[in-house]
C-alpha positions in Angstrom: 64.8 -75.9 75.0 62.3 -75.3 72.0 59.8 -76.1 75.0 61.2 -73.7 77.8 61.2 -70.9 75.5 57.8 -70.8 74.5 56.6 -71.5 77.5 58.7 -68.5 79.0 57.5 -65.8 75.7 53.9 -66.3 76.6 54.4 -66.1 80.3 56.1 -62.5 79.0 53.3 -61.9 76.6 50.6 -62.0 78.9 52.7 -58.9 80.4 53.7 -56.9 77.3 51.4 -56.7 74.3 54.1 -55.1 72.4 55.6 -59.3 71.6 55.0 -60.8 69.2 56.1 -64.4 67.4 57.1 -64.9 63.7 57.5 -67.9 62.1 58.6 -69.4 58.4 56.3 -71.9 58.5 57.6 -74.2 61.0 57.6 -74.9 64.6 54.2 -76.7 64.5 54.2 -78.8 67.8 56.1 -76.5 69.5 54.8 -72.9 69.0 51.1 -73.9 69.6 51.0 -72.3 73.5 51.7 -68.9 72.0 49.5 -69.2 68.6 46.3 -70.5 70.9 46.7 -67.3 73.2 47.5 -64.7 71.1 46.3 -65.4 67.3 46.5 -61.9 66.2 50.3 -61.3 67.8 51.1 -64.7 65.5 52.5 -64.0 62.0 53.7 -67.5 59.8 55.7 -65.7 56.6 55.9 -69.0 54.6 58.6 -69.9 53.7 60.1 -66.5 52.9 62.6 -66.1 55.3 64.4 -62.9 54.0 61.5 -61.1 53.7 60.2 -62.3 57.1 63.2 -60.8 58.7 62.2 -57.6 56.8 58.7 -57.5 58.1 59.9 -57.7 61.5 62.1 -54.6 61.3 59.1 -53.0 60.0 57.3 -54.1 62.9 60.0 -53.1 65.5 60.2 -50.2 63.8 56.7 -49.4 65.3 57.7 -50.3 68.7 56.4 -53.9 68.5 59.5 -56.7 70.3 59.2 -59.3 67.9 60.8 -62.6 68.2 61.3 -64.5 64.9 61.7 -68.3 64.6 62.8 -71.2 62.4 65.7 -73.6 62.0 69.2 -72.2 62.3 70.8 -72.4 58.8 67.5 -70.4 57.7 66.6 -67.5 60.2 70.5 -66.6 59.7 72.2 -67.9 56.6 69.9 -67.6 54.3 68.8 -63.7 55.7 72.3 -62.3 56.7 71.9 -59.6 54.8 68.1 -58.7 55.9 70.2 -59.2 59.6 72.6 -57.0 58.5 71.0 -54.1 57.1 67.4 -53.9 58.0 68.2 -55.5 61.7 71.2 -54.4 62.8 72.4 -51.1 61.1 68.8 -49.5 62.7 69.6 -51.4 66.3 66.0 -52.7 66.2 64.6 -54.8 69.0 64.4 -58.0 66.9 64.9 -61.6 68.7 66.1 -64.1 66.0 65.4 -67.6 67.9 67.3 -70.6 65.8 66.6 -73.9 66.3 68.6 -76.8 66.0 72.1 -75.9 67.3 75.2 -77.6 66.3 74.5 -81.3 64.9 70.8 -81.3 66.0 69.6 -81.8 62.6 71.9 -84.6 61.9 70.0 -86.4 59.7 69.1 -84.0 57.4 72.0 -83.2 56.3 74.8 -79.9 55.7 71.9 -77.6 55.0 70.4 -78.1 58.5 73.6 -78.2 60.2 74.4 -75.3 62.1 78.0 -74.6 62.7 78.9 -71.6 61.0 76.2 -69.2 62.2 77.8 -67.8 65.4 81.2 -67.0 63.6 79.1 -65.2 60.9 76.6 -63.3 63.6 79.5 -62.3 65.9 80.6 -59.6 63.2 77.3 -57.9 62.9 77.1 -54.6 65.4 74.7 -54.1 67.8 73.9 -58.2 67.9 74.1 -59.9 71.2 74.5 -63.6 70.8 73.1 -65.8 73.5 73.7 -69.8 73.5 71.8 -71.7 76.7 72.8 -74.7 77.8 70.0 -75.8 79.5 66.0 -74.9 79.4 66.7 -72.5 82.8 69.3 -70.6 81.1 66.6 -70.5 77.8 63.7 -69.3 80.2 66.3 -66.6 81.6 67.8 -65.6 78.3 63.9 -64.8 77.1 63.4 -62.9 80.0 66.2 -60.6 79.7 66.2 -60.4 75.9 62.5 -59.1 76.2 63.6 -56.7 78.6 66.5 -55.7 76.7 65.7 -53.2 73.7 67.9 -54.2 70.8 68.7 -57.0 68.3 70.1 -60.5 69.8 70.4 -64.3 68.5 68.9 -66.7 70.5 70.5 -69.8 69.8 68.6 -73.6 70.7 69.1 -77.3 70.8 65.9 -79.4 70.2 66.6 -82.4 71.5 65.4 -82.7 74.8 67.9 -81.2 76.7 67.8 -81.6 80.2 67.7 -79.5 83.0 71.2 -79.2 84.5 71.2 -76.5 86.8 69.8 -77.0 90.7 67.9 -73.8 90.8 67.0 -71.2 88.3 70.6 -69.5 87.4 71.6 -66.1 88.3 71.8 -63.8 85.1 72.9 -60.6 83.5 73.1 -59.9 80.4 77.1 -60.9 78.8 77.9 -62.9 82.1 79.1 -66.4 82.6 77.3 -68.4 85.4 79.7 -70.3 87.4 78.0 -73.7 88.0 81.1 -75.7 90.2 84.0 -74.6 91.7 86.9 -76.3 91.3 90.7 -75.6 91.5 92.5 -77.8 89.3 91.2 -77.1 86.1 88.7 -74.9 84.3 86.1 -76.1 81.9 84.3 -73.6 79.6 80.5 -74.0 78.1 78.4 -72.7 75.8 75.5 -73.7 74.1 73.3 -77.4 74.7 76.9 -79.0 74.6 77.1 -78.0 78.5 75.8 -81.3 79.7 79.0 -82.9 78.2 81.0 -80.7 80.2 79.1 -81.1 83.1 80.0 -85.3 82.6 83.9 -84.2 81.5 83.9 -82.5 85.4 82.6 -85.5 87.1 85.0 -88.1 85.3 87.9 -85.7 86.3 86.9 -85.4 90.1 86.8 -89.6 89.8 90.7 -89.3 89.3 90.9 -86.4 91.8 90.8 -83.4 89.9 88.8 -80.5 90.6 87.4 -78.7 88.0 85.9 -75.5 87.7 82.8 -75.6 85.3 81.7 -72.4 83.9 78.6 -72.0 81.2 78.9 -69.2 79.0 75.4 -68.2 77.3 76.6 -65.0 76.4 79.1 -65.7 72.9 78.8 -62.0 72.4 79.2 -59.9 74.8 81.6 -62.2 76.2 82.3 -62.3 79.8 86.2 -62.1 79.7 86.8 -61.1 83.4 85.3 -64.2 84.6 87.7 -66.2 82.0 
């Protein structure tokens, strides 16, 4: 995923000079794409996180679209209240882009763990939360987050996530993509867990049930007519 969406932000910087890419000093091996094409639209903010969050609502407050990145737990945690009141509150076109989703960090314990983040994020206004669950629905979600003008949580796995989808998706902004049609049961995704439910739908149809399987990148919006 870390890989599709870097790959999609400089295929949309080469468009729109307004992008940029913050970092807190991380994402080396992975962010190098963007950094070699466009140094001076590349910002690394050590490992400040709050007040990196602050410079980028200084930034979009210029009319720059700036997309900020690090590991979950810090680009949201540790700056809710930078999110909050500098992000937020002023409806400012920031993209916060965690990485690591879930248990992706395993091994490094509760403070890379990500599993409180999108309960926390889904109270702030103005935020739209989007959760992939594969590197088409990340390439998508970039597109139509640059596109769209105001503050949104990108959320990522890291670990390789395959490509699950047959083509590139169909998608809106706060819809659900339906991958399978089924009409026995319905299975609900969101997030790098999809491929899970995409295994859970093929055990079923072994014992003859027909599920439905539905990924849901958008946690907020959410898509409740297609539930």
């Amino acid at each position: 995923m870390r890989t599709a969406f870097i790959k999609t932000l400089v295929e949309c910087a080469r468009r729109d000079p307004r992008i940029i890419l913050m970092t807190g000093d991380l994402g080396f091996m992975a962010l190098e794409p963007f950094i070699k094409e466009f140094p001076k639209r590349y910002i690394n903010a050590g490992v400040a996180e709050a007040n990196m969050i602050g410079m980028a609502a200084g930034l979009a407050s210029t009319g720059k679209k700036v997309f900020v990145y690090s590991i979950i737990p810090f680009v949201t945690m540790r700056c809710l209240e930078q999110i909050r009141n500098d992000v937020c509150y002023h409806n400012f076109d920031v993209k916060i882009v965690g990485v690591g989703s879930g248990y992706s960090y395993s091994t490094m314990g509760a403070t890379h763990h990500a599993i409180e983040d999108v309960g926390v994020l889904r109270s702030l206004p103005n935020l739209r939360i989007v959760s992939p669950g594969d590197p088409l629905e990340v390439e998508a979600a970039v597109k139509a987050l640059v596109k769209d003008g105001g503050p949104a949580y990108l959320r990522l796995g890291k670990r390789g996530e395959p490509i699950l989808h047959q083509k590139a998706p169909k998608f809106k902004l706060g819809q659900a993509i339906i991958m399978k049609k089924g009409k026995d049961v319905s299975l609900f995704s969101s997030g790098s867990v999809l491929i899970n439910a995409l295994k859970a739908a093929e055990e079923l149809e072994k014992e003859g049930l027909k599920a439905t399987l539905v990924s849901m990148p958008f946690i907020k919006p959410v898509d409740a007519a297609t539930i």
